[in-house]
N, C-alpha and C positions, 0 to 999 in steps of 0.2 A: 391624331396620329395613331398607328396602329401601334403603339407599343402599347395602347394604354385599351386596345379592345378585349372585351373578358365576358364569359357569360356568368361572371358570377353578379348575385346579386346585388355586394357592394362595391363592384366597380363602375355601374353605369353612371354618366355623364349627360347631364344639360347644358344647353345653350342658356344663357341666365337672359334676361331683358337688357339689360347694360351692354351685351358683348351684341345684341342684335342691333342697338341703335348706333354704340360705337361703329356697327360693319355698315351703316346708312348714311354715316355723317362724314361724306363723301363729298363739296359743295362743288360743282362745277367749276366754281373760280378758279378753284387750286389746282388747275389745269392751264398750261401755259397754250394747249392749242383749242381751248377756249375761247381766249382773248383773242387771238386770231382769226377767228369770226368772227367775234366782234367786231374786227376791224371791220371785215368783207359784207359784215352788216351795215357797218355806216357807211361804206362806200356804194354800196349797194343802195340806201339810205338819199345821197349824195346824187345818184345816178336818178332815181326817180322824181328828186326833186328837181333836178336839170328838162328831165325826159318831159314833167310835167308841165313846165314853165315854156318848152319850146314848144310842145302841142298846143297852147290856150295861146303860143304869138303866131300860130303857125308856122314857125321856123322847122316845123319836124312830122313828116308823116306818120308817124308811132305814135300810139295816143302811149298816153303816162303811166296807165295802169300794168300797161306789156311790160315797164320797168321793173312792176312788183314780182315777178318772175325768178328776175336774178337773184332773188332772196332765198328761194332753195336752193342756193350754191352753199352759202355759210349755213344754214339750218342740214343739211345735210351733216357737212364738215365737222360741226359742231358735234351731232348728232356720235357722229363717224370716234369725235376725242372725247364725247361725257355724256354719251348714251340720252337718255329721254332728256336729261332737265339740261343737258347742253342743247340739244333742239329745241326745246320750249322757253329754253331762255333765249336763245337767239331769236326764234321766230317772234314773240313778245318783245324784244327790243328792237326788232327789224319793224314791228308794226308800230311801234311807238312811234318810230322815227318818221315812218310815212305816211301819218294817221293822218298829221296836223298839214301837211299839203293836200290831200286828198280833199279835206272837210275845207282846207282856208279857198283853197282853186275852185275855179272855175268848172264841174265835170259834168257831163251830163247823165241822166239815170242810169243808162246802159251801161258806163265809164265807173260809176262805183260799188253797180251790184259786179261789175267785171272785177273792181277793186276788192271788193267784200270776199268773191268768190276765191280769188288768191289770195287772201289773208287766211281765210277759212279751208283752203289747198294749203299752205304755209305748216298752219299748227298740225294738218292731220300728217302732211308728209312728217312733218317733227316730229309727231308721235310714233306714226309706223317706222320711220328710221331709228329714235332712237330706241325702240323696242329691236328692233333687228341687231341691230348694232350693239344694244343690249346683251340680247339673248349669243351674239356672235361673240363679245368680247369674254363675258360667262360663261362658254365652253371651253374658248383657246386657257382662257384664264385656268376653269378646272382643271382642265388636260396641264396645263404650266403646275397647276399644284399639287395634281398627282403625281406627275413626272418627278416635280420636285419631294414631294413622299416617300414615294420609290427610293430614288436616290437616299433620302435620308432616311429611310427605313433598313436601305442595303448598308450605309454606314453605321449607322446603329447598330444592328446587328453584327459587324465585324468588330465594332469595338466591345460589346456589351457580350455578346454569347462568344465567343474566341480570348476572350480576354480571360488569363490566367489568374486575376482576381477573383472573388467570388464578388457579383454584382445583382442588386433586384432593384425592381419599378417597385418603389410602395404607393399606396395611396393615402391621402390625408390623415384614414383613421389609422397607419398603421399597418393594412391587406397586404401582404407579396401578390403582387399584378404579375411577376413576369421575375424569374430567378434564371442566372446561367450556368451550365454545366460545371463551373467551378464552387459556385457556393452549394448545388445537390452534393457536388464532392466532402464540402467541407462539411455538410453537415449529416451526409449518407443516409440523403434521403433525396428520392426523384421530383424532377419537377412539380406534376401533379399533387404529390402529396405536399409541395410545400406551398402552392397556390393558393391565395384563397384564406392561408392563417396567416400570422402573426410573429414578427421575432421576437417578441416579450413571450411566445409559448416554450422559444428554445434558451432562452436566457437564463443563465444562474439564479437562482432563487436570489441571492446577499447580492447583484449586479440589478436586478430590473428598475428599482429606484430610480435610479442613476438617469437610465435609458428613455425609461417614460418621461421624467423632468424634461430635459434636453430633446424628444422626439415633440412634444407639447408645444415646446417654445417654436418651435419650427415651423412645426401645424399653423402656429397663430399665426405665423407670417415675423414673428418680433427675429427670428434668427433666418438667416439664406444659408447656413453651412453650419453643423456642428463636428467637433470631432472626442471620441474616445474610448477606451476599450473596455472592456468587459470580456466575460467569459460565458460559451455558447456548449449547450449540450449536443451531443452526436447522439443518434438513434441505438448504438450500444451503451452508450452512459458516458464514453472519456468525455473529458472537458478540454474545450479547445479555446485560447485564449486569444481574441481577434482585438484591431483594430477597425473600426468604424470610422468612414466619413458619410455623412448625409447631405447632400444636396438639394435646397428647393428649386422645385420646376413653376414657373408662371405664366401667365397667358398675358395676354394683350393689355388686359385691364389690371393687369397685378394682382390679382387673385391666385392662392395657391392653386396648384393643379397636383404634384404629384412629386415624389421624394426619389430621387434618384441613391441609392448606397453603396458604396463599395467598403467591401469588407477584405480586410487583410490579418492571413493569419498568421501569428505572432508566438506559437508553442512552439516550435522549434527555437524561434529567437528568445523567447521569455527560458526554456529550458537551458539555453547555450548560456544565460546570464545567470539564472539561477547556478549553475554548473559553475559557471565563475566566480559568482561568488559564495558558493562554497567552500570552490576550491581557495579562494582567498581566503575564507574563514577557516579551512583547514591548513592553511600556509601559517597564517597569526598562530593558530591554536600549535602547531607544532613547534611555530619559530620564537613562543613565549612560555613554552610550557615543556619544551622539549627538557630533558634531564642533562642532556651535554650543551655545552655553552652552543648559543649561533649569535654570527656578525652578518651585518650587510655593512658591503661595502661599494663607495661610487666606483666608475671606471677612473678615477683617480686618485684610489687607494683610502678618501677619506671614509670614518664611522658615518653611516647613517644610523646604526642601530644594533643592540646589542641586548639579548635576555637574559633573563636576572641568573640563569647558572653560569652565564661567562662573565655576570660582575661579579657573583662569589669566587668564583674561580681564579679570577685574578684579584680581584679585593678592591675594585673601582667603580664606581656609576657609570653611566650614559653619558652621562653632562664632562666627565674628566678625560673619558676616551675619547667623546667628538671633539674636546678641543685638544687633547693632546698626542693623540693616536696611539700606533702601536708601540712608542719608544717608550711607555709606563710600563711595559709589564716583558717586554721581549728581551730574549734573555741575550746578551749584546754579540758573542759570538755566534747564533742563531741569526743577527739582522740580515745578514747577504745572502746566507738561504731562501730565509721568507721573502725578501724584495728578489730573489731570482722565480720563485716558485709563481708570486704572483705574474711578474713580466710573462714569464712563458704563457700561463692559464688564460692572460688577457690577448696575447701577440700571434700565440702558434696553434690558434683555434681549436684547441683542446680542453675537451667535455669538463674535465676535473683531475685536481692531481690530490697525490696524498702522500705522505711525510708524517714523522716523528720531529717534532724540536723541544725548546725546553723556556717557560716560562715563569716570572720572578715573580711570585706575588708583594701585595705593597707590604709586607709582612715581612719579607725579603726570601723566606723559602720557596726553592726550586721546586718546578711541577714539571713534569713529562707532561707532554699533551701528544695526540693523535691529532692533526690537522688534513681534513678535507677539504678542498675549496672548488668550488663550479662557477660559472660563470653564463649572465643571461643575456641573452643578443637580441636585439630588436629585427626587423624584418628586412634590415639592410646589413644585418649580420654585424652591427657594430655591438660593442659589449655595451649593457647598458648597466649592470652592478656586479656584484658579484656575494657570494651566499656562502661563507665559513663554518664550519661545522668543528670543533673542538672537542676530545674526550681527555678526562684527566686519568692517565696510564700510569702515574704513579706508582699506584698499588698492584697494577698489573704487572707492571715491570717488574718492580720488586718480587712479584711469585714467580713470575717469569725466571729471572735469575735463579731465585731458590729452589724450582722447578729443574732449570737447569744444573743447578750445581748437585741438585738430586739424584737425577739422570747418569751424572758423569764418579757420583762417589758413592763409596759406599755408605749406608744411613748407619750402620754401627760404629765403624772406627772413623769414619770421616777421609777414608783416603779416595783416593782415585780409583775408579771400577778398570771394570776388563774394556770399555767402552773407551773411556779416555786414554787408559793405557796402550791400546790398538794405533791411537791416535800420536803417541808419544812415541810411540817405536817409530814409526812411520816419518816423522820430523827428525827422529835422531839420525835413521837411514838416510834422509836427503842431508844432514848436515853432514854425517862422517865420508859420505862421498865427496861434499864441497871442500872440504877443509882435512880430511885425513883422520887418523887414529885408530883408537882402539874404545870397541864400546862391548859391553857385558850386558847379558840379561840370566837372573839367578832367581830361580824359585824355590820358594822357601817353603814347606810344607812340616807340622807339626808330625811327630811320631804318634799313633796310637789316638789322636784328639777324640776319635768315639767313643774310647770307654771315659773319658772325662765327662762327657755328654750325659751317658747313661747312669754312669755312678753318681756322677753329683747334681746331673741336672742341669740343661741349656741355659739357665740363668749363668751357672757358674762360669760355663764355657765361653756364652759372651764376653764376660768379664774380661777372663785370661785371653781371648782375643783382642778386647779393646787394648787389656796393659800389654800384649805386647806389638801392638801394634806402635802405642808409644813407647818403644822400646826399641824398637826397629828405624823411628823415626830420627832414637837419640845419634845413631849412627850414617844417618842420612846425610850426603854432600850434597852440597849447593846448588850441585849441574846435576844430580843424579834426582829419578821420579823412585815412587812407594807404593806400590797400589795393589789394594784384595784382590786376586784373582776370584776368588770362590771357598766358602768356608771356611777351612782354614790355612789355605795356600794364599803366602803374598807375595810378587812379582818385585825383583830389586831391579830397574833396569839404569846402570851405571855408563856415563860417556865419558869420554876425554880420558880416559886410561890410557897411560904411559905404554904399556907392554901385557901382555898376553896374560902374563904372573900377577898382575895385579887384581886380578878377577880372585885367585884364588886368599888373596886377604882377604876382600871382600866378604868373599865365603867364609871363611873363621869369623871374621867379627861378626856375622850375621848370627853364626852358632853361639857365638859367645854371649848372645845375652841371655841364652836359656843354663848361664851356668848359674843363677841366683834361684833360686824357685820362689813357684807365685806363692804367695798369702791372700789367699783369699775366705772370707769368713771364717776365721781363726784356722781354717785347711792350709796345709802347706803341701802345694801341688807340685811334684817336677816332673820336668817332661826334655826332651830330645828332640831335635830336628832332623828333618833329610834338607839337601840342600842338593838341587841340579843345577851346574854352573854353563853356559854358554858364551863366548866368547871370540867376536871377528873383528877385521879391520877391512878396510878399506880397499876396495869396491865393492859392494857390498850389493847382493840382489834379492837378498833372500825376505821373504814378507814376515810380518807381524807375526802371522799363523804360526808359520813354518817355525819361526826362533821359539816361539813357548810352546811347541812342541817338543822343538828337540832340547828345552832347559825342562818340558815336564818327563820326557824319556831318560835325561841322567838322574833325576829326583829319584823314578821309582827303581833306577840300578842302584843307588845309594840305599832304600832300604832294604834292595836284594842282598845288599852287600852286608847289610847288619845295623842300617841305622847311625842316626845320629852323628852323620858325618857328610861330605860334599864330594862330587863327583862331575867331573869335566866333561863334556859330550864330546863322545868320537863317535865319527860315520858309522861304525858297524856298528854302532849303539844304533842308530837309524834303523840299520837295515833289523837287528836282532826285534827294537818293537814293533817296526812293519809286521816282522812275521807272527811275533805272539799277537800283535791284532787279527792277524785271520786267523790261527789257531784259537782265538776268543772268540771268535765270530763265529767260527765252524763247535763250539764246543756244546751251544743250548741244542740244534739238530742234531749232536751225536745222539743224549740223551734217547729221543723218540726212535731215531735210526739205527738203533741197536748197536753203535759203534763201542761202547762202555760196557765194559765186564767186569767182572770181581773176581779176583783171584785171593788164595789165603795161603798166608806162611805158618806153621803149624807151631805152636807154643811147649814147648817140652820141659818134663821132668828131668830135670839134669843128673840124678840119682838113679834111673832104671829106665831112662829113655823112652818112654811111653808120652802118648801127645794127651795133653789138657785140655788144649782149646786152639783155634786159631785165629791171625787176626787178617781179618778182613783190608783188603788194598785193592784200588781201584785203577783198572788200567786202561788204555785207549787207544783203539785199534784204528788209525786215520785212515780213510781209501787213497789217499793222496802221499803222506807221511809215514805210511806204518806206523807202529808204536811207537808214544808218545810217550816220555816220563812225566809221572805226576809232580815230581819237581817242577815240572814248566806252566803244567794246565791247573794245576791248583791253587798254587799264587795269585794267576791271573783270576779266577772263578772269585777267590776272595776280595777281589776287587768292586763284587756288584753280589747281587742277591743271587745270582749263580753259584752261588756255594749252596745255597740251604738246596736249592733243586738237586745237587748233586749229594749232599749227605739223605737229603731224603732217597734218592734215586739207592744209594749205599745201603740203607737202613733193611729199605725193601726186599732188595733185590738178594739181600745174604741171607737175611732167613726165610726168605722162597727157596731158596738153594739149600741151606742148612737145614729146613724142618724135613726134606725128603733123604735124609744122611741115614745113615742106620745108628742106633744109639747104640755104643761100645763104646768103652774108654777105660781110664782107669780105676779098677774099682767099679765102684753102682753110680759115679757120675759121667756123663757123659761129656763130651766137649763141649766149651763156650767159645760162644763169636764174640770178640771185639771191633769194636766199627767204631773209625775214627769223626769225632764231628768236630766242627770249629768252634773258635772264639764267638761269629756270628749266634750261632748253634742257641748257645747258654745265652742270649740275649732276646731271642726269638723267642715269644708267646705260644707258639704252634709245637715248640719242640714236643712238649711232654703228649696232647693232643698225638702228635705223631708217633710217638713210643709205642702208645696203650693203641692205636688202632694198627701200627705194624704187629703187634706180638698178636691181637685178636686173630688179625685177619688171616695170622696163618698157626695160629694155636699153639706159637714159641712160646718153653716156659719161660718168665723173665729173669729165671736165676742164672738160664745158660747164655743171656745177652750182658756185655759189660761196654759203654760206654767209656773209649779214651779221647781224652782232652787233656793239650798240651800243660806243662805245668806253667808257663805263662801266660796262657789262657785263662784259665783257672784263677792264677795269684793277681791277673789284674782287675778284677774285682772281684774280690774273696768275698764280700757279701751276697754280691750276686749268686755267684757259684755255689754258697753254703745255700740257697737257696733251692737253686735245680737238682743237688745236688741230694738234697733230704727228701725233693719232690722223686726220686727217680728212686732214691730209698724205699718209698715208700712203695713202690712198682712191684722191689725185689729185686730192677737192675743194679748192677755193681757199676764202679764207677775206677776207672785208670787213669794216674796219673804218667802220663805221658813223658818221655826227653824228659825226666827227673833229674835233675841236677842243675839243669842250665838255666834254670830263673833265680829266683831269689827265695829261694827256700830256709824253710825256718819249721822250727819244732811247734810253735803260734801257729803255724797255716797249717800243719798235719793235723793239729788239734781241732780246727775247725771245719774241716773239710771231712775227715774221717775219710779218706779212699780205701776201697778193698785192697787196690792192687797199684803199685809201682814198678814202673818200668824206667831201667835203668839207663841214662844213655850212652848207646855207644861207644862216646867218648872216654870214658869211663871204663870199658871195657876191652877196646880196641883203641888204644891211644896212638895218634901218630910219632908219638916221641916216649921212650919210656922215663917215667920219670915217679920218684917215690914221693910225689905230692898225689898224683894221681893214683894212685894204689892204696896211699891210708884213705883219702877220699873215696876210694871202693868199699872199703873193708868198715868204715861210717857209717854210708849209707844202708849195706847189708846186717850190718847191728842195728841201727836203726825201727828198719823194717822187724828183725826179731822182736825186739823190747815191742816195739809197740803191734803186735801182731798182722802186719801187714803184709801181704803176699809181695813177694820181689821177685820181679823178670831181669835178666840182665838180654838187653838190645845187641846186636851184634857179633855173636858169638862165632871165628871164624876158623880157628885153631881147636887142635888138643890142651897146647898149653892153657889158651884160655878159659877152656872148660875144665880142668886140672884145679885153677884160681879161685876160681867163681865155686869149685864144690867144697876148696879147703876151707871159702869164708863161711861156709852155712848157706849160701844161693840156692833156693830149690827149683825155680825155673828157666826157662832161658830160651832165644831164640837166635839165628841166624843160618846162613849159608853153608854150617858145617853141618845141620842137621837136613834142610832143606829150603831151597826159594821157593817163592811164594807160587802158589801153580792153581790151576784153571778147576772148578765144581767138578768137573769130571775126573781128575784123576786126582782124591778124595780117598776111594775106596782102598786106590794101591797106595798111597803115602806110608801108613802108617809101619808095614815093614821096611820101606827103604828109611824113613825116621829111625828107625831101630837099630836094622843093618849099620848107619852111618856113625853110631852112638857107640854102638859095640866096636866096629873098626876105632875110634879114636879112643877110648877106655884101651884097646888092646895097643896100639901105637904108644899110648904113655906107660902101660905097663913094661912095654919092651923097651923103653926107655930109662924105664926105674931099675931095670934088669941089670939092663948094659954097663959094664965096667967102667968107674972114671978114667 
C-alpha cells in the first residue's frame, strides 16, 4: 500500500519467503471450474474410447485418435479457470484416461504416433494457454488491485489526512511513516520534520515508561490495540496532554506490519476538570472554612450539610440538624418567613434572596443572623440544592442601634439632636392637623453661657449642661419631646395644649429651674435664661425650619429685652430678624467699603467747659438705609466674631484720625480718645497684640488712649478683666468703666480692677422719673469716685439743671447733648468753641435763674 512508501531508511519493506509461497499455494482444485473440465476431460475420455472401439469394428470412418482432439476443449477451459496447472492437470488426466485404450486397442503405427503427437499438442497447448491466461488473468488481476489501491488509498486519505484527529502510520520500531495535518498541529511541527522520528522524542520525560512498555507489547504482536494518555511536548515547550489509541496493522500471514494512532487531545478537557475540580476544592474550602455559617440544602428543604460556624452558631452538629432540621434553632415566629423565603427562591426562579431573622441557640439566647440563600439548577433548570450563607449580626445590630441612637442624640446629655427633633416637629404637624389642638415649640437658651466657659472651663460648662438638662427633663410631660439644639440652646416642643396660654406656663416652669443655682465643685454658679416661645394650632403648614426659627427669633428679643425672661413670637418679630439679617449680612462689606465712620462726642470739664477728651462712636452710613444706629448693628456683630473686626476697625481708624488733630487742650495735656471694646474684646488673645501695634503704627501716646468696657463686662469675669486690665496698665492705656452703676458693683470689684475712669450712667443722671433713691445713688457714686481717686464722667448730660447737680456733687466731667453730639473727624477743629459757647449759655440760663425772684 502506498501509505507505508517512504524513502527513509527504516521504512523499506520485504516480501519474506512465507508470504511468497503463501501467494503460490493456489491448488487448482479449489477452483470450482476446474472440476468442470474435469468433467469435459472424461467425457472427452468417454468419447475416444467409443470413437476407438467403432474404428477397430469398423463401425466409424474416424480413426480414434481424431478423438484425442477434443481434449483441447477442457485443457483450454481449464487453462482459461487455473492458469498452467489447470491445463496440465487436465491435459495429464485427459491422457491418463486415453492412455490405456490406445496401448490396450488395436492401432496402427501411423494411429499412435497421430496419438502421441496429440498428447504431445495437448500438454504444449496447456502450457501455452495456461501461460496466456496466466500472464492475462495477472494483469486484469493487477489492474483490479490497483484500482482497488487507488480507491483505498483515496479513502485512506480522507479518513487519515482530513480527519480532525491527529493521526500517524508508525512502523514496528516506533518511525512516524506518515503524520496528518492535525497531529503537525498538535505538535507544531510540519510534516517533514516529524517523519522519520519517534513519539518517545516528543514525550514527557516522567510519561515515556509507560509508552514504550505498551508500544513493545504491540510490536510483539501480544497486543492488537492499546489505549492511554500521556503528555506530548510542542516545539515551544507547552505540554499537551493526549490520549492515544494504537492500532496493529497485519498482513496475510499475521505478521506485524505497521501501527496505526490516533491521538486525541485532552488539555482543554483535562484543564475544563482541573478547573472543576478546583473549583470544587475551592467550594469545600470556603463552604468549611468559611467564617459565617453555610448550609446546603436538598430541593426539599432537607440538611445535606452544614460547617462547623453554623454548628457553633447555633450550638448543634450535623448529625442533629440532618435529622431534625431547621425547627432546632429557628426562632418560631421567624418559621413562615423562612419557609416563604425558601418557596419563593425555589418556585419564582430567582437567583438569591436575602433577609434578616432571628435564631435560638440550644443555649436558648437569640441571635440575629443575616441569611442569604441561592439556589442551583440543573440544565433542565430544575433546582437541584440550594446554598445558605448565614452572618451572626448580633453585635452589628447592637452598634447599629447604638450608632443610631448616636446619630439622633446628643452624646452629652443624652437627649434627642436637632435631627430627631426635625423629625418630631414633623409627626406633631401631621398629628395636630389629624386630630386638632394646640402645639408649642420653646427655645430655651442660657444667658451669658460663655463666660462660664471661659472662667471656669468647658469641663464645668458641660456639667451645668448635662444638670440642667436633667432638670428640664424634671419638668417634661409625657406627650411632650427635649431636645439639644446646639450648645446650649434646648428645644421644648409641647402637643396637646389646651389653649394658646398654656405655652406661656410652659415658659415660667422652663425658667424656673434656673432659680436654684448649680453647685458645681464647691462653685456656686447662677445663671438666667432667655426663653422664645412659639405657639399654633391647627391647620397648621408651616415646616420644622421655619417654627425654630421664629421660637429662635423671640429668644434673642427676650435677651434684647433684658434677659432672663420669655417672649411670644409675633409676625413683625419675623419681619424685624429678616431685616437685622441683611443688615448682618451687609455689615462685614461695609467695613472694606468704607460704609463705617467714627464720629466723637467730646468729653467736658463741667467746671470751665473746655474738652478733655473724646469718645469715640461708630456710625453706619447704609447705601440702601442711610444711617443706621449702632443700637441695632452692634448687638447683632456681637453675635459672631464680627465684633472684634469692628472694634479693631474702631481702634484704628480713631487714632488715624486723632494723631493728625492739633494737640491743644486743657492745660499741657491734650485730649484722650476713648474707644469702646466688648466683652468679646477682654477674652480675645489678639486684643493687647492689637493695642501696641495700633498706637506704633501711628505714634499715639498710650496715655491719651483709654479703653471703655461696659461694667458688666468687666464684673463678669473680674479675674479675667483684672488681668487685661494690668496688661493694658502696663501699656500706659487707661481703662473706663462704662454704664457704672447698672451691674453689680461693689467696693471688692473697684479694688480689683483699679479703673482710671468711670462713667456714670445715664440713668443716673437723666432719670425718667424723678425720684430721691436715684439722686442719693448719684451723689454715692460721685463720693465714691472722690474717696478713691477716680476720674467720674457723668453719661447724658441734657439740661442746665443737670449740670447745675452734677457740679454741686463735686462731678468734674461730663458729657452729653447739652454740650454737643457726637460729630464727623472733620469738624474737630471747630467743636471746641461751640463746646464752650453752649457751657457758658447754660452757666448763664442758671445764673439767670438763681437771679429771678421766687
Amino acid at each position: 500500500m502506498s501509505i507505508i512508501k517512504t524513502n527513509h531508511p527504516h521504512v523499506t519493506h520485504q516480501r519474506s519467503a512465507k508470504e511468497v509461497i503463501v501467494a503460490l499455494a493456489h491448488p487448482p482444485w479449489t477452483n470450482r471450474q476446474f472440476w468442470v473440465a474435469q468433467v469435459l476431460v472424461l467425457i472427452v475420455g468417454i468419447i475416444h474410447l467409443i470413437g476407438g472401439l467403432a474404428s477397430g469394428y469398423g463401425s466409424s470412418p474416424i480413426p480414434g485418435f481424431v478423438w484425442i482432439l477434443l481434449l483441447l476443449i477442457p485443457v483450454v477451459y481449464a487453462g482459461i479457470a487455473a492458469g498452467i496447472a489447470g491445463s496440465l492437470g487436465s491435459a495429464i488426466v485427459g491422457i491418463m484416461l486415453m492412455l490405456p485404450a490406445d496401448l490396450l486397442l488395436p492401432h496402427t503405427t501411423t494411429e499412435l504416433w497421430g496419438a502421441w503427437s496429440i498428447y504431445v499438442m495437448a500438454i504444449a497447448i496447456a502450457i501455452l494457454t495456461g501461460v496466456a491466461v496466466a500472464r492475462s488473468h495477472s494483469i486484469i488481476h493487477m489492474e483490479k488491485i490497483a484500482e482497488a489501491m487507488a480507491e483505498e488509498e483515496q479513502r485512506f486519505r480522507l479518513a487519515f489526512d482530513d480527519n480532525p484527529i491527529a493521526m500517524a502510520v508508525v512502523d514496528i520500531d516506533g518511525y512516524l511513516l506518515r503524520v496528518n495535518p492535525s497531529a503537525c498541529r498538535l505538535l507544531d511541527r510540519t510534516a517533514d520534520e516529524l517523519t522519520g522520528t519517534r513519539f518517545h522524542d516528543y514525550t514527557h520525560v516522567d510519561d515515556r515508561a509507560i509508552a514504550d512498555d505498551l508500544n513493545r507489547d504491540l510490536a510483539n504482536g501480544d497486543l492488537d490495540q492499546v489505549h492511554y494518555t500521556k503528555r506530548l511536548i510542542r516545539k515551544n515547550g507547552d505540554v499537551v496532554y493526549v490520549e492515544v489509541a494504537r492500532s496493529l496493522a497485519k498482513d496475510r500471514t499475521g505478521a506485524p506490519r505497521y501501527v496505526i494512532a490516533s491521538i486525541r487531545d485532552l488539555t482543554a478537557e483535562m484543564e475544563a476538570k482541573r478547573t472543576v475540580t478546583e473549583s470544587e476544592l475551592r467550594f469545600r474550602l470556603a463552604f468549611e472554612n468559611n467564617m459565617a455559617g453555610m448550609v446546603l440544602h436538598d430541593h426539599d428543604g432537607r440538611f445535606l450539610d452544614a460547617n462547623d460556624a453554623f454548628c457553633r452558631l447555633v450550638g448543634f452538629n450535623v448529625s442533629e440538624l440532618a435529622a431534625s432540621g431547621s425547627a432546632l434553632f429557628l426562632y418560631p415566629e421567624d418559621a413562615e418567613m423562612a419557609a416563604t423565603d425558601r418557596q419563593r427562591v425555589l418556585s419564582d426562579n430567582r437567583s438569591s434572596t436575602q433577609n434578616v431573622r432571628r435564631y435560638r441557640h440550644r443555649n436558648g439566647h437569640i441571635i440575629y443572623v443575616e441569611v442569604a440563600r441561592s439556589t442551583v439548577r440543573g440544565e433542565d433548570d430544575e433546582p437541584l440544592f440550594t446554598i445558605t450563607s448565614v452572618r451572626d449580626i448580633t453585635a452589628e445590630r447592637s452598634l447599629t442601634e447604638q450608632l443610631s441612637h448616636q446619630a439622633l442624640h446628643d452624646a452629652l446629655t443624652g437627649l434627642p439632636n436637632r435631627i430627631l427633633l426635625m423629625d418630631r416637629i414633623v409627626h406633631a404637624q401631621q398629628r395636630i392637623n389629624r386630630q386638632g389642638g394646640v402645639n408649642a415649640l420653646l427655645l430655651f437658651d442660657l444667658d451669658d453661657f460663655k463666660g462660664i466657659n471661659d472662667t471656669h472651663g468647658h469641663q464645668v460648662g458641660d456639667q451645668i449642661l448635662v444638670a440642667l438638662s436633667d432638670r428640664l427633663r424634671g419638668v417634661l410631660r409625657s406627650s411632650d419631646s427635649l431636645c439639644r439644639l446646639a450648645g446650649d440652646e434646648f428645644v421644648y416642643l409641647a402637643e396637646d395644649l389646651n389653649e394658646l396660654s398654656d405655652a406661656e406656663l410652659l415658659a415660667k416652669r422652663l425658667l424656673e429651674v434656673l432659680s436654684t443655682p448649680f453647685v458645681i465643685d464647691n462653685s456656686t454658679i447662677e445663671r438666667s435664661a432667655s426663653v422664645g416661645v412659639v405657639a399654633w394650632d391647627a391647620p397648621s403648614d408651616r415646616s420644622a425650619i421655619e417654627l425654630i426659627r421664629a421660637a429662635d427669633t423671640a429668644m434673642y428679643e427676650a435677651k434684647r429685652q433684658g434677659k432672663a425672661r420669655y417672649v411670644l413670637y409675633t409676625a413683625d418679630m419675623g419681619e424685624r430678624a429678616a431685616t437685622s439679617f441683611r443688615i448682618a449680612q451687609d455689615l462685614l462689606p461695609a467695613i472694606s467699603n468704607g460704609e463705617l465712620e467714627m464720629h466723637y462726642q467730646p468729653i467736658v470739664n463741667i467746671g470751665n467747659g473746655k474738652i478733655v477728651g473724646w469718645e469715640a462712636l461708630m456710625r453706619w452710613r447704609h447705601p440702601e438705609h442711610g444711617w443706621i444706629s449702632p443700637e441695632i448693628f452692634i448687638p447683632l456683630a456681637e453675635q459672631s466674631d464680627l465684633i472684634l473686626k469692628l472694634g479693631q476697625f474702631a481702634l484704628m481708624q480713631s487714632l488715624a484720625e486723632a494723631s493728625k488733630w492739633p494737640r491743644k487742650g486743657v492745660g499741657i495735656n491734650p485730649p484722650y480718645i476713648g474707644i469702646n471694646l466688648s466683652a468679646r474684646h477682654f477674652h480675645d488673645p489678639d486684643l493687647l497684640p492689637m493695642v501696641e501695634h495700633a498706637l506704633k503704627t501711628y505714634d499715639f501716646p498710650p496715655a491719651r488712649l483709654v479703653i471703655e468696657i461696659t461694667e458688666s463686662a468687666a464684673l463678669f469675669d473680674i479675674e479675667s478683666a483684672r488681668r487685661v486690665i494690668m496688661s493694658l496698665d502696663d501699656l500706659g492705656v487707661s481703662l473706663a468703666l462704662d454704664d457704672f452703676g447698672t451691674g453689680y458693683s461693689s467696693l471688692s470689684y473697684l479694688a480689683k480692677l483699679h479703673p482710671k475712669i468711670i462713667k456714670i450712667d445715664r440713668s443716673f443722671v437723666s432719670p425718667s422719673v424723678k425720684s430721691p433713691y436715684v439722686q442719693r445713688s448719684l451723689e454715692a457714686i460721685i463720693s465714691l469716685c472722690q474717696v478713691l481717686k477716680i476720674s467720674a464722667i457723668a453719661e447724658g448730660i441734657e439740661t442746665p439743671s443737670q449740670l447745675r447737680t452734677l457740679q454741686s456733687l463735686g462731678c468734674d466731667l461730663g458729657q452729653g447733648f447739652l454740650f454737643s453730639r457726637a460729630i464727623a473727624a472733620s469738624e474737630v477743629d471747630r467743636t471746641e468753641n461751640l463746646v464752650l459757647s453752649n457751657w457758658k449759655c447754660a452757666i448763664a440760663s442758671l445764673e439767670t435763674v438763681a437771679a429771678s425772684p421766687l
